[in-house]
C-alpha positions as CSV (number, residue, x, y, z in Angstrom):
1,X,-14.9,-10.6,-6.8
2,X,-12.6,-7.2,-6.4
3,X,-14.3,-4.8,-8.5
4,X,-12.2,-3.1,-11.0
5,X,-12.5,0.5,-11.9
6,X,-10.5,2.7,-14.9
7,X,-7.7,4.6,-14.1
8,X,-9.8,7.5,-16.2
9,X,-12.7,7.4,-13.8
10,X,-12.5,8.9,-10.7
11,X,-16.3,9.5,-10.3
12,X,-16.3,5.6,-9.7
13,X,-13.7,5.0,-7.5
14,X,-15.3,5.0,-3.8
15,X,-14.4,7.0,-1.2
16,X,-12.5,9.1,-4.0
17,X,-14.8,12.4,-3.8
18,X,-13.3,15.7,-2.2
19,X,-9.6,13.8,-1.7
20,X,-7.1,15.8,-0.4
21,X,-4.4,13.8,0.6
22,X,-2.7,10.3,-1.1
23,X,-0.6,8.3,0.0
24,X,1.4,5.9,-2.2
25,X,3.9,2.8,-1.9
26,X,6.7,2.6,-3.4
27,X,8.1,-0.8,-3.6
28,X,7.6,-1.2,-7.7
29,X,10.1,-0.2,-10.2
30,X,10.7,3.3,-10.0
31,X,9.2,4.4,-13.7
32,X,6.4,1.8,-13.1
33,X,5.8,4.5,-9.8
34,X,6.4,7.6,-11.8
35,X,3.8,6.2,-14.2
36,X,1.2,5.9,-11.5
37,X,1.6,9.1,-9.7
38,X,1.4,11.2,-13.1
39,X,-1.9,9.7,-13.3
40,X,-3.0,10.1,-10.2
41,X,-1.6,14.0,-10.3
42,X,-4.3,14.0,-13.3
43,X,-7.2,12.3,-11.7
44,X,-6.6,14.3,-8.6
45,X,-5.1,17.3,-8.9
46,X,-5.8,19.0,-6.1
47,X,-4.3,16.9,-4.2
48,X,-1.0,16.1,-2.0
49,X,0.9,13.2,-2.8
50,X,3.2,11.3,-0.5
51,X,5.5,8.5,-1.4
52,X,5.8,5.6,1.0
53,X,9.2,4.5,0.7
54,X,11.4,1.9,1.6
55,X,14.3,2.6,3.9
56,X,16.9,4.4,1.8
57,X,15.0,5.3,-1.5
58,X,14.2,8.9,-0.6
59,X,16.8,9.7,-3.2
60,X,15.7,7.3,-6.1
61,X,11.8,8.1,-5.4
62,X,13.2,12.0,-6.1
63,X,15.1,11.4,-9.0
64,X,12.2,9.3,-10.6
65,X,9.3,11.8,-9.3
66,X,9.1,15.4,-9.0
67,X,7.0,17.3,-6.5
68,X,6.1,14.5,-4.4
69,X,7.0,14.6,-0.2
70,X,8.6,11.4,1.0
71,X,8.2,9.2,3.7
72,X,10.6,6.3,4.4
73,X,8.2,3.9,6.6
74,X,8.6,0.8,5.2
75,X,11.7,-1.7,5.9
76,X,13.8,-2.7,2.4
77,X,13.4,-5.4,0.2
78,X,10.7,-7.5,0.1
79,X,7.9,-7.2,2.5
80,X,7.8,-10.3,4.5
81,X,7.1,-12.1,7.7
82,X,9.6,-11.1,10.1
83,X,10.0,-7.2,8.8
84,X,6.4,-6.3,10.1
85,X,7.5,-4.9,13.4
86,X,9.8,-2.3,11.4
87,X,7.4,-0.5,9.2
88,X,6.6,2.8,10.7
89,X,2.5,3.0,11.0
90,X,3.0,6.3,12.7
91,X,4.7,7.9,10.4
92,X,2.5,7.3,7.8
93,X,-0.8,7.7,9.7
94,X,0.1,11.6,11.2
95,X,-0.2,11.9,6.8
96,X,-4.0,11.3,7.8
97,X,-4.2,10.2,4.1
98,X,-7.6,10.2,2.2
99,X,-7.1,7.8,-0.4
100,X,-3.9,4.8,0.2
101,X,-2.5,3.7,-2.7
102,X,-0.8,0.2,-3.3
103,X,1.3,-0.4,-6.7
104,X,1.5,-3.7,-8.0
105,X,4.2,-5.2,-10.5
106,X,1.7,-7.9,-11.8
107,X,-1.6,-7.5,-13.1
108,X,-3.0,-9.7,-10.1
109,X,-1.1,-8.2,-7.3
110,X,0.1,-11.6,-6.3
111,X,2.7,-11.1,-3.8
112,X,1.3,-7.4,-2.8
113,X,-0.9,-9.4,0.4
114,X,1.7,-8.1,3.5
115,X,1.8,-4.8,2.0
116,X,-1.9,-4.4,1.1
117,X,-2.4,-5.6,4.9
118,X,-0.4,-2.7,6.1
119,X,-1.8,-0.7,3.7
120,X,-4.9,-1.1,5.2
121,X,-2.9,-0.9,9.0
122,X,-1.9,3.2,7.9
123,X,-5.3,4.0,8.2
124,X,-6.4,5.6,4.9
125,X,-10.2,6.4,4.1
126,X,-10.2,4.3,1.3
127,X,-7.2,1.7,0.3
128,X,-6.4,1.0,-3.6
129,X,-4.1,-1.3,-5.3
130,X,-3.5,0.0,-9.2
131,X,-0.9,-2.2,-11.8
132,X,-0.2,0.4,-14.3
133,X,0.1,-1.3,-17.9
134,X,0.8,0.8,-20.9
135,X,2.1,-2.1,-23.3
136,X,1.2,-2.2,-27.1
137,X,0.1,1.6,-26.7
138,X,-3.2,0.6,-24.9
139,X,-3.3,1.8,-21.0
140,X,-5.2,-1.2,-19.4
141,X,-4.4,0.4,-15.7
142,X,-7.1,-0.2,-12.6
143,X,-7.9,0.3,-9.1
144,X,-9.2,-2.1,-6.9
145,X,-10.5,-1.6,-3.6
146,X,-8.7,-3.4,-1.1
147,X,-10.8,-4.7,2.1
148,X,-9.9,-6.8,5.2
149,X,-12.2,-9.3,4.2
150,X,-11.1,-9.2,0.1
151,X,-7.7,-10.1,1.4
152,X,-8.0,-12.0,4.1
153,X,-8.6,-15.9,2.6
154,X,-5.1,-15.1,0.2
155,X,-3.6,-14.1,3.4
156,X,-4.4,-17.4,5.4
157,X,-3.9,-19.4,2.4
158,X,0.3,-18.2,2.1
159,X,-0.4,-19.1,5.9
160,X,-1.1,-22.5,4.9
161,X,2.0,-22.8,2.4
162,X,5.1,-21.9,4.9
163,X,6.4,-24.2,7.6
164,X,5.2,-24.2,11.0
165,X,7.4,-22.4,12.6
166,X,7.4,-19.4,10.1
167,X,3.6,-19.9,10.4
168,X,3.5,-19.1,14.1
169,X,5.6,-16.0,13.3
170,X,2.9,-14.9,10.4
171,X,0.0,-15.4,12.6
172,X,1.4,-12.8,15.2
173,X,2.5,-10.6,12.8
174,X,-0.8,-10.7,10.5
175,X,-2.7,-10.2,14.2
176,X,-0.5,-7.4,15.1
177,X,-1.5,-5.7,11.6
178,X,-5.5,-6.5,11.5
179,X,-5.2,-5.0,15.2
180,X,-3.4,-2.2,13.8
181,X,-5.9,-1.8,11.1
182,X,-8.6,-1.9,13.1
183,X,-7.4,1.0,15.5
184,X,-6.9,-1.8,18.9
185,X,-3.0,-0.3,18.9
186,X,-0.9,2.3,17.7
187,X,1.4,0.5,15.2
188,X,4.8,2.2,16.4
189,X,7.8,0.3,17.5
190,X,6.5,0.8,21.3
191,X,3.3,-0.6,21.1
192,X,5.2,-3.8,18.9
193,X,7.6,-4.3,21.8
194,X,4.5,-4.2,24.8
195,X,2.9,-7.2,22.7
């Protein structure tokens, strides 16, 4: 069971003490984003956020989001099999990030399992996923830790769902990014095309 931890407690968040650096995804809603990172600017506030952005949203994560540097590594639309080989681990591993951050648009992060993988894949010290929830005046926002081994039976079971032939294609792309993750290759378009 993914241990959840309030958004108001940074003592408990592992791997959260002497942060300097966060990086953040942005493939949610824009105010759902702004949401998170004006928390995270209060539970951290000494420290540098970077957005991870989609290919062609520097401008909208700017509008939404003062004060925040951008970084466009991750393909548009949805994150799926067959757009692995264009998101740009380089680019957002030279942030050397402390703390990676992956916003959900659900309370259960279902549909988040690609994008937590390459989460994982950028190399942060300590991965997060937060849904940020402010309905009926009550904030009910939490981190959870994200691990290899938390996320790896939803993985194989969407695996399981597709049809064979988009299953081969997963497999090599969920190898490339557990490779990735664990430091066996570099993650950049090069390294994709050798393999």
């Amino acid at each position: 069971m993914e241990a959840e931890i309030r958004m108001e407690s940074t003592p408990e968040i592992p791997g959260t003490v002497g942060a300097k650096t966060l990086a953040v995804t942005a493939t949610t809603r824009m105010d759902q984003l702004a949401v998170v990172v004006e928390r995270l600017n209060k539970l951290f506030p000494e420290t540098k956020i970077t957005i991870v952005a989609q290919t062609g949203k520097t401008d909208s994560v700017n509008n939404a989001i003062a004060g925040v540097n951008v970084v466009e590594a991750l393909p548009g639309g949805m994150l799926g099999y067959g757009k692995i080989p264009s998101v740009k681990f380089g680019a957002v591993r030279a942030l050397k990030a402390d703390i990676m951050v992956v916003v959900y648009n659900n309370p259960s992060g279902a549909g988040y399992r690609l994008l937590e993988l390459a989460a994982l894949a950028f190399n942060g010290k300590t991965t997060l996923g937060v849904f940020c929830d402010d309905s009926e005046g009550r904030d009910k926002s939490v981190f959870r830790e994200i691990t290899l081994g938390g996320i790896a039976a939803p993985v194989l079971m969407d695996i399981a769902m597709i049809p064979v032939a988009l299953a081969v294609k997963a497999v090599v792309e969920i190898a490339y990014l557990v490779a990735v993750a664990i430091g066996r290759i570099r993650g950049d378009s090069s390294s994709w095309d050798r393999n």
